[in-house]
Backbone as JSON Lines, residues from 0, in Angstrom:
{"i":0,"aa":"X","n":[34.72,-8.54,12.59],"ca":[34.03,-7.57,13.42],"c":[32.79,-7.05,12.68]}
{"i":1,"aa":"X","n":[31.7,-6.89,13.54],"ca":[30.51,-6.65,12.9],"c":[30.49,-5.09,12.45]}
{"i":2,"aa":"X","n":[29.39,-4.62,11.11],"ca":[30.04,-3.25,11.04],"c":[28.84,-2.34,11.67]}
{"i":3,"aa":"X","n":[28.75,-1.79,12.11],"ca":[28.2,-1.05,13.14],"c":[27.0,-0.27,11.64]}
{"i":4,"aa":"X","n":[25.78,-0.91,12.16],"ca":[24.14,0.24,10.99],"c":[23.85,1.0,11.68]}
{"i":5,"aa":"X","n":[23.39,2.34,11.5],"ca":[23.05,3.17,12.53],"c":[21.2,2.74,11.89]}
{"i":6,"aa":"X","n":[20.12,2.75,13.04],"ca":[18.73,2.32,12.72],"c":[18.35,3.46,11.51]}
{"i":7,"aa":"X","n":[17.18,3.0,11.5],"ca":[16.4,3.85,10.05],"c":[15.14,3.93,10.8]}
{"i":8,"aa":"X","n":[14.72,5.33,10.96],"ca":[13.07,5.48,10.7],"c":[12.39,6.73,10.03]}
{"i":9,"aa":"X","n":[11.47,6.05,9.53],"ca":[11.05,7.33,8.63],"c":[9.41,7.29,9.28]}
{"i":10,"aa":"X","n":[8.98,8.45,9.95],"ca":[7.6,8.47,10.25],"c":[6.38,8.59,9.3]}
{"i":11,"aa":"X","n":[5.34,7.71,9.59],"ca":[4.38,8.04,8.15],"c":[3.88,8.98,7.76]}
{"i":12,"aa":"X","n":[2.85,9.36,7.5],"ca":[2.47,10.81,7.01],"c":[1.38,10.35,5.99]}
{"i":13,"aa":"X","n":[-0.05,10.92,5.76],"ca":[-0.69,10.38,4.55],"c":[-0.56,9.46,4.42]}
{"i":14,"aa":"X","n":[-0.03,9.02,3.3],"ca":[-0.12,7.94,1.96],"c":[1.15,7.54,2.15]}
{"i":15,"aa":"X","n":[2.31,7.28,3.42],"ca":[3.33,6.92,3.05],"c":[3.35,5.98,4.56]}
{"i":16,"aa":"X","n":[4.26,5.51,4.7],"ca":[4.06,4.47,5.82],"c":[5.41,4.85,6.82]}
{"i":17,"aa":"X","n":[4.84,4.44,8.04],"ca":[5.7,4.46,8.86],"c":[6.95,3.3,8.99]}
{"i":18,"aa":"X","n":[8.46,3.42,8.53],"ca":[9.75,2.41,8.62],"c":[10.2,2.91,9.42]}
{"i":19,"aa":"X","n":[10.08,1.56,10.49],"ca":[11.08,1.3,11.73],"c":[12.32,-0.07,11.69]}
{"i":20,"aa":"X","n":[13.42,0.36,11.21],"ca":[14.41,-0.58,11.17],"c":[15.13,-0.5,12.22]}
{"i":21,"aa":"X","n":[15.35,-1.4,13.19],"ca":[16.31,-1.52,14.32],"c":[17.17,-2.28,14.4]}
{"i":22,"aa":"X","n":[18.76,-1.96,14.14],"ca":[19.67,-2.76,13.56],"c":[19.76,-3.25,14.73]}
{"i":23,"aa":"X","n":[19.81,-2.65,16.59],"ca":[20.59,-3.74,17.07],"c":[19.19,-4.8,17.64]}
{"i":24,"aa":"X","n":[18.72,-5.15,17.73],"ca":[17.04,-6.06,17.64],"c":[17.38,-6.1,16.73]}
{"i":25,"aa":"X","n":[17.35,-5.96,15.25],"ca":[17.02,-7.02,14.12],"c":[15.56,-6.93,13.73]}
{"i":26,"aa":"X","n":[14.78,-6.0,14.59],"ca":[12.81,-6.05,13.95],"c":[13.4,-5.07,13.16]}
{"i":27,"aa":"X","n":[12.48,-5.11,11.87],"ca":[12.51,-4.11,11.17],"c":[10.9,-4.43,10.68]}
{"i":28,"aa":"X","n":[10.32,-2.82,10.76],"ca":[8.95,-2.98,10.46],"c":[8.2,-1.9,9.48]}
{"i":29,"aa":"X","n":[7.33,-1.88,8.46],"ca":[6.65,-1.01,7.73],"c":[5.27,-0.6,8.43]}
{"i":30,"aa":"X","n":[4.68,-0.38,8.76],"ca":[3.4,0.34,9.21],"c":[2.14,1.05,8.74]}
{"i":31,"aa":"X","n":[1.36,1.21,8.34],"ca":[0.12,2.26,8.43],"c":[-0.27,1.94,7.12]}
{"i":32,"aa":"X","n":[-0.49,2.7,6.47],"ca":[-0.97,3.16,4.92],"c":[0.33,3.28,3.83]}
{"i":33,"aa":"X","n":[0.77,2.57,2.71],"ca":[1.44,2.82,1.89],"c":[1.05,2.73,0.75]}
{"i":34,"aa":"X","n":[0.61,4.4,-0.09],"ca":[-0.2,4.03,-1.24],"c":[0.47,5.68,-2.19]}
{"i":35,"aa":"X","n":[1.64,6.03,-1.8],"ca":[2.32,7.13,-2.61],"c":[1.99,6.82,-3.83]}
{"i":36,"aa":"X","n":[2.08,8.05,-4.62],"ca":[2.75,8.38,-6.17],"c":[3.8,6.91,-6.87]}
{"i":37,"aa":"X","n":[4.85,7.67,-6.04],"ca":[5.97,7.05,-6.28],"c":[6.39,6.9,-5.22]}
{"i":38,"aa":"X","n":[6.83,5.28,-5.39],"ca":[7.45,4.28,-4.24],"c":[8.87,4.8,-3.79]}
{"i":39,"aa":"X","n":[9.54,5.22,-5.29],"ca":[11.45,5.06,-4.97],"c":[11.63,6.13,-3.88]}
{"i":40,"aa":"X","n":[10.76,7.32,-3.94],"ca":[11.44,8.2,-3.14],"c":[11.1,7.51,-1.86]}
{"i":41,"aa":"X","n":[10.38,6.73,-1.3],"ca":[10.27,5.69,0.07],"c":[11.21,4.45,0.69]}
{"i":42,"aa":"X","n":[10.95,3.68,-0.52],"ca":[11.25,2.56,-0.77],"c":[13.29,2.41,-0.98]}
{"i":43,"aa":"X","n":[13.74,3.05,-1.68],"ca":[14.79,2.81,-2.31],"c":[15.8,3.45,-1.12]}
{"i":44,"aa":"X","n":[15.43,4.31,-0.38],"ca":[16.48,4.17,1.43],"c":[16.61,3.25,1.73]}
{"i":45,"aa":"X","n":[14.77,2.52,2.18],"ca":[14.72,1.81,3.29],"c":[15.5,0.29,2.2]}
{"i":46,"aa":"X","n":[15.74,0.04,0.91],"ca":[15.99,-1.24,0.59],"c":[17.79,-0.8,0.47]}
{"i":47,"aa":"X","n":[18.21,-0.16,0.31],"ca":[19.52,0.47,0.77],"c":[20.31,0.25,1.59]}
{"i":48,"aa":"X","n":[19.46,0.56,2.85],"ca":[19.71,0.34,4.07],"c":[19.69,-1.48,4.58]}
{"i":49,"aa":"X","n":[18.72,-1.87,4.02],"ca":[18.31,-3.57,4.53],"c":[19.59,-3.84,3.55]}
{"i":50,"aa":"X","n":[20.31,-3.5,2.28],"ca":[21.39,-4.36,1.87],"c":[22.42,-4.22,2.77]}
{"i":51,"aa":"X","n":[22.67,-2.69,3.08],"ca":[23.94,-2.55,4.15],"c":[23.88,-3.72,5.58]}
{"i":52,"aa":"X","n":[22.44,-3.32,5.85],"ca":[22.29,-4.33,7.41],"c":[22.78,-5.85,6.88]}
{"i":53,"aa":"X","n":[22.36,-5.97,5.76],"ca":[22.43,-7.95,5.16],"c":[23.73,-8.25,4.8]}
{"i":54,"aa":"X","n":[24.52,-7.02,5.01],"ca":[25.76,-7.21,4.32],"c":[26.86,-8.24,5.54]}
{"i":55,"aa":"X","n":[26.6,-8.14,6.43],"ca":[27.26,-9.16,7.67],"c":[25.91,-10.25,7.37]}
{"i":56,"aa":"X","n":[26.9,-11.61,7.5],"ca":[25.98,-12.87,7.77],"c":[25.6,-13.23,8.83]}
{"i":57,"aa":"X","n":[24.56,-14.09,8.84],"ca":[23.7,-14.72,10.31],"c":[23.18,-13.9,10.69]}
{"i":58,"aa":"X","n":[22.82,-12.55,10.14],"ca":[22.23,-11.88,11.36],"c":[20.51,-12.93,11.92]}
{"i":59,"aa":"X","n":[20.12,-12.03,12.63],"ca":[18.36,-12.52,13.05],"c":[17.76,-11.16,12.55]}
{"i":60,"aa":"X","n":[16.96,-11.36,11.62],"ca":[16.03,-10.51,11.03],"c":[14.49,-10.97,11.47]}
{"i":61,"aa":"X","n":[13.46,-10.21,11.93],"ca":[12.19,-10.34,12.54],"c":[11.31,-9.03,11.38]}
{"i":62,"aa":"X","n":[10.96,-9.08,9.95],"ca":[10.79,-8.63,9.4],"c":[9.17,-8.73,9.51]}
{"i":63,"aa":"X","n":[8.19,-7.38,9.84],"ca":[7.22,-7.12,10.58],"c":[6.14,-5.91,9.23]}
{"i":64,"aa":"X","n":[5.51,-6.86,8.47],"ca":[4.41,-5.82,7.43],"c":[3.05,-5.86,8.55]}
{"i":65,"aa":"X","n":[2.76,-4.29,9.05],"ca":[1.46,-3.89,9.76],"c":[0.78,-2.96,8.93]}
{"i":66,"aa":"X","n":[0.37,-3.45,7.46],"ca":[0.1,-2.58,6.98],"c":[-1.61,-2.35,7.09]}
{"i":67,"aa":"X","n":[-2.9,-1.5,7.02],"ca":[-4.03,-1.62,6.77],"c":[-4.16,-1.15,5.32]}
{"i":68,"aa":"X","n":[-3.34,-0.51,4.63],"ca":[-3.59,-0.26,3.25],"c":[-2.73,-0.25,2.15]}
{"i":69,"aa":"X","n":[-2.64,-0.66,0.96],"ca":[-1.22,-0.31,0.09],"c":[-1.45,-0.79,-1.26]}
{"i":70,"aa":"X","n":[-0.84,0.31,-1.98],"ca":[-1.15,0.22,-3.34],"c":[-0.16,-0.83,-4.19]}
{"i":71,"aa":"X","n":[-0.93,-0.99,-5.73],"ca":[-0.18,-1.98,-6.64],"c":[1.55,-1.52,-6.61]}
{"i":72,"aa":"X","n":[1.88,-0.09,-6.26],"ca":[3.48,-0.36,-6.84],"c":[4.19,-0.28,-5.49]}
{"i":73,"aa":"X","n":[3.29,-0.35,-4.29],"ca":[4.19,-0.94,-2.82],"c":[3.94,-2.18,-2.75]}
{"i":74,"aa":"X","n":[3.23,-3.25,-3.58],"ca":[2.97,-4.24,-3.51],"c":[4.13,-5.09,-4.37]}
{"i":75,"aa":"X","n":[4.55,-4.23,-4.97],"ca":[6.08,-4.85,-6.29],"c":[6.91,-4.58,-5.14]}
{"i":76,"aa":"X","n":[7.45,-3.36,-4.23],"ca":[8.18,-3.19,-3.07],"c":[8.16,-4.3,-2.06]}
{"i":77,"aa":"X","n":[6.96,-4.66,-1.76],"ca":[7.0,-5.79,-0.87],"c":[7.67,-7.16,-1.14]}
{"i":78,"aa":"X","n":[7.07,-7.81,-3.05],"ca":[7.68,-8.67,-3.08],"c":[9.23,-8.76,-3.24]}
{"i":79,"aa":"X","n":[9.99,-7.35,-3.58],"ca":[11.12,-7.23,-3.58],"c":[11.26,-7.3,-2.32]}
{"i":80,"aa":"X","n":[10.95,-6.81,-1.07],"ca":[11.63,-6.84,0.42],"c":[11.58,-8.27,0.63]}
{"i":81,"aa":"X","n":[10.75,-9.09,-0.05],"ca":[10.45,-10.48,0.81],"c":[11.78,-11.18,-0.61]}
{"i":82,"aa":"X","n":[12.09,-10.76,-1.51],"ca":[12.82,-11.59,-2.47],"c":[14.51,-11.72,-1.66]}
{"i":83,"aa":"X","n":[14.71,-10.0,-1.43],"ca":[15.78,-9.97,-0.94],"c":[16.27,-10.64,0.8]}
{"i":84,"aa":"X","n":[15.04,-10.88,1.78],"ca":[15.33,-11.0,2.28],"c":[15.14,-13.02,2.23]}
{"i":85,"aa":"X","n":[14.54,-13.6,1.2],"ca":[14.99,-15.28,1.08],"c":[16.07,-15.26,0.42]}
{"i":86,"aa":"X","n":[17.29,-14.37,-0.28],"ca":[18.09,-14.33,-0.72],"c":[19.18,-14.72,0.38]}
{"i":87,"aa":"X","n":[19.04,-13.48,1.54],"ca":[20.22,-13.41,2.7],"c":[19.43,-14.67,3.94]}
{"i":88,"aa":"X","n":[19.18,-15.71,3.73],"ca":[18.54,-16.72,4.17],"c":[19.12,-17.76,3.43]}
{"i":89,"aa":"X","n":[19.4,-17.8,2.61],"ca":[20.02,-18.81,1.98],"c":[21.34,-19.04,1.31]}
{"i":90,"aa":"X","n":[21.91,-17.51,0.94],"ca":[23.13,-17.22,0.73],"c":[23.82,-16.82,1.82]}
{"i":91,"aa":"X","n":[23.92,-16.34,3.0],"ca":[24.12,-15.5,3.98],"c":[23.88,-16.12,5.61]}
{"i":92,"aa":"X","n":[22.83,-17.42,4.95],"ca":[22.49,-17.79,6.53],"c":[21.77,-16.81,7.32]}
{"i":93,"aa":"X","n":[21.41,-16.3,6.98],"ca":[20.65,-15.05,8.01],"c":[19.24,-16.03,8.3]}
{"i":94,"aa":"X","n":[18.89,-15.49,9.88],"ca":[17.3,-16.03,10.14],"c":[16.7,-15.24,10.45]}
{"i":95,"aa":"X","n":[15.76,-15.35,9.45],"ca":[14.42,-14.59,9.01],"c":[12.96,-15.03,9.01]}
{"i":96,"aa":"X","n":[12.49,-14.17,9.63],"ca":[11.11,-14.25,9.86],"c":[10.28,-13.58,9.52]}
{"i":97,"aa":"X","n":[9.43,-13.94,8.71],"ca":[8.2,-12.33,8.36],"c":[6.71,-12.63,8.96]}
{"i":98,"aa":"X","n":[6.46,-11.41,9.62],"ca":[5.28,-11.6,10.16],"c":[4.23,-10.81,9.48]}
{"i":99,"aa":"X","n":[3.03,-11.18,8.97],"ca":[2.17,-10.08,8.31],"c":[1.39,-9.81,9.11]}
{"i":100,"aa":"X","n":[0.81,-8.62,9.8],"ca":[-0.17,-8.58,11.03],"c":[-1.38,-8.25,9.95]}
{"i":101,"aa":"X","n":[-2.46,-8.31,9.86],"ca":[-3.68,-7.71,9.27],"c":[-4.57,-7.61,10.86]}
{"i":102,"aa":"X","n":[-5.82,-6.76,10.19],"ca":[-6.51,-6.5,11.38],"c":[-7.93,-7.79,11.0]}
{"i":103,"aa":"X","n":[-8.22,-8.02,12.28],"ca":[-9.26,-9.25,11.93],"c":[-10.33,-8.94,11.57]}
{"i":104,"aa":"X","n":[-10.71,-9.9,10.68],"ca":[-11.71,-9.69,9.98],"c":[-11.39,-8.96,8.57]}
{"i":105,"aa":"X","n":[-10.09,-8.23,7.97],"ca":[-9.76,-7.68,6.73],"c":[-9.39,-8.66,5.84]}
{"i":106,"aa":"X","n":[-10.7,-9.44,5.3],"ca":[-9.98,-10.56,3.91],"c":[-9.31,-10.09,3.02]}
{"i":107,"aa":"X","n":[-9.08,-8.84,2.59],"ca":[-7.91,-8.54,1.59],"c":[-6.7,-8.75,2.59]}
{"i":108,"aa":"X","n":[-6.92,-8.15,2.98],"ca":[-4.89,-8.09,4.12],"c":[-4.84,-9.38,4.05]}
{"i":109,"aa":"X","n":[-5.45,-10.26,4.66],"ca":[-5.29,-11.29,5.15],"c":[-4.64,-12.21,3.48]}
{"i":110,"aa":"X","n":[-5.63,-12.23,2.45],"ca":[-5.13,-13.09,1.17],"c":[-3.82,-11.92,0.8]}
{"i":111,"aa":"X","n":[-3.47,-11.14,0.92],"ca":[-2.59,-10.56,0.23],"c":[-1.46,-11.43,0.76]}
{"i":112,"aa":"X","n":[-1.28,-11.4,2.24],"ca":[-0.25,-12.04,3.14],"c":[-0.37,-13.58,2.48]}
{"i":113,"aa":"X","n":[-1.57,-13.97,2.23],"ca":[-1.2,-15.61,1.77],"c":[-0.63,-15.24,0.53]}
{"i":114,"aa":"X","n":[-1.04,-14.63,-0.06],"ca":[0.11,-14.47,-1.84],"c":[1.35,-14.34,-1.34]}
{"i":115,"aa":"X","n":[1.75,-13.44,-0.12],"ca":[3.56,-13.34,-0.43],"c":[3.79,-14.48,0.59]}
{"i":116,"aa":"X","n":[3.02,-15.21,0.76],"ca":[3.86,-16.34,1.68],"c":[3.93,-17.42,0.88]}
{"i":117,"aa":"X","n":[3.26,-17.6,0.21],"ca":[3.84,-18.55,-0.93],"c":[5.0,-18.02,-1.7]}
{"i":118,"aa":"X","n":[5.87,-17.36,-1.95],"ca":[7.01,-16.69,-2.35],"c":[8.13,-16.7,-1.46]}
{"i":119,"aa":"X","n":[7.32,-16.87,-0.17],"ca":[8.74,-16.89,1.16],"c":[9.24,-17.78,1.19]}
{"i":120,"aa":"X","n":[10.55,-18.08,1.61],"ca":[11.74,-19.22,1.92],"c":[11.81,-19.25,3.12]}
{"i":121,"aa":"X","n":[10.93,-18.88,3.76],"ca":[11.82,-18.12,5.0],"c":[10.06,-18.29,5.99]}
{"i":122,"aa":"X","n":[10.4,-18.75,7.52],"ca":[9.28,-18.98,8.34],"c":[7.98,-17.42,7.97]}
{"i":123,"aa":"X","n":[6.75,-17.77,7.7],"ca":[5.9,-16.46,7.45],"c":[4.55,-16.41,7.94]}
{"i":124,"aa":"X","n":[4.19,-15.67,8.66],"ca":[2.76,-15.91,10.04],"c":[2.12,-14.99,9.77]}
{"i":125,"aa":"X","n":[0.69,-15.17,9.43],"ca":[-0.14,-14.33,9.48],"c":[-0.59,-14.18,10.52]}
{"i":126,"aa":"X","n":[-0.88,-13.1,11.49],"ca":[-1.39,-12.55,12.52],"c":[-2.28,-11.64,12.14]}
{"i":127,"aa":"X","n":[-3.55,-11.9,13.45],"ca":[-4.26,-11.03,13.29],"c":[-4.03,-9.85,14.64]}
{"i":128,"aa":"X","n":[-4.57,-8.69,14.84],"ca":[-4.36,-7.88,16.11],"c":[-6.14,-7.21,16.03]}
């Protein structure tokens, strides 16, 4: 029996980003600007929470970075979200998808997304909006 996640969202604010995790969909998404102080007080729920959700196998994960801005130590956060989630892809069977949206025309967004897609195991699309 599957164990019942209750969703996660934390609204952005400043320098911190908007997390929308929706356990029963499976999107789970970061948003806006992420360029805090310190990551853990952000970061270390929302990766908390993604172990509890990963903790049942097969799920469908639709893992969604809309970010327009973000600093060097949400950028160590990211490659950890993208490590853990080719982990439960290959140990776990889970199917996973990461989509990076950038806005067109932003060549940083855009090469940042090609750096963590070379790191992915897992299907990874750059989109523009």
């Amino acid at each position: 029996m599957a164990k019942i996640v209750e969703n996660y969202f934390i609204k952005g604010e400043e320098e911190k980003p908007t997390i929308n995790f929706n356990a029963q969909t499976g999107i789970l998404e970061i948003s806006e600007s992420s360029y805090p102080e310190y990551t853990n007080d952000i970061y270390n729920p929302a990766m908390e929470w993604l172990e509890k959700y990963m903790e049942e196998s097969n799920r469908t994960i639709t893992f969604n970075f809309r970010l327009d801005y973000f600093n060097t130590s949400t950028s160590f956060r990211f490659q950890q979200i993208i490590n853990v989630l080719n982990e439960y892809h290959i140990k776990k069977g889970g199917t996973v998808t990461i989509n990076w949206y950038y806005e067109s025309g932003d060549i940083d967004m855009k090469e940042n997304g090609e750096d963590y897609a070379k790191d992915a195991k897992v299907p990874f699309y750059l989109l523009t909006y």
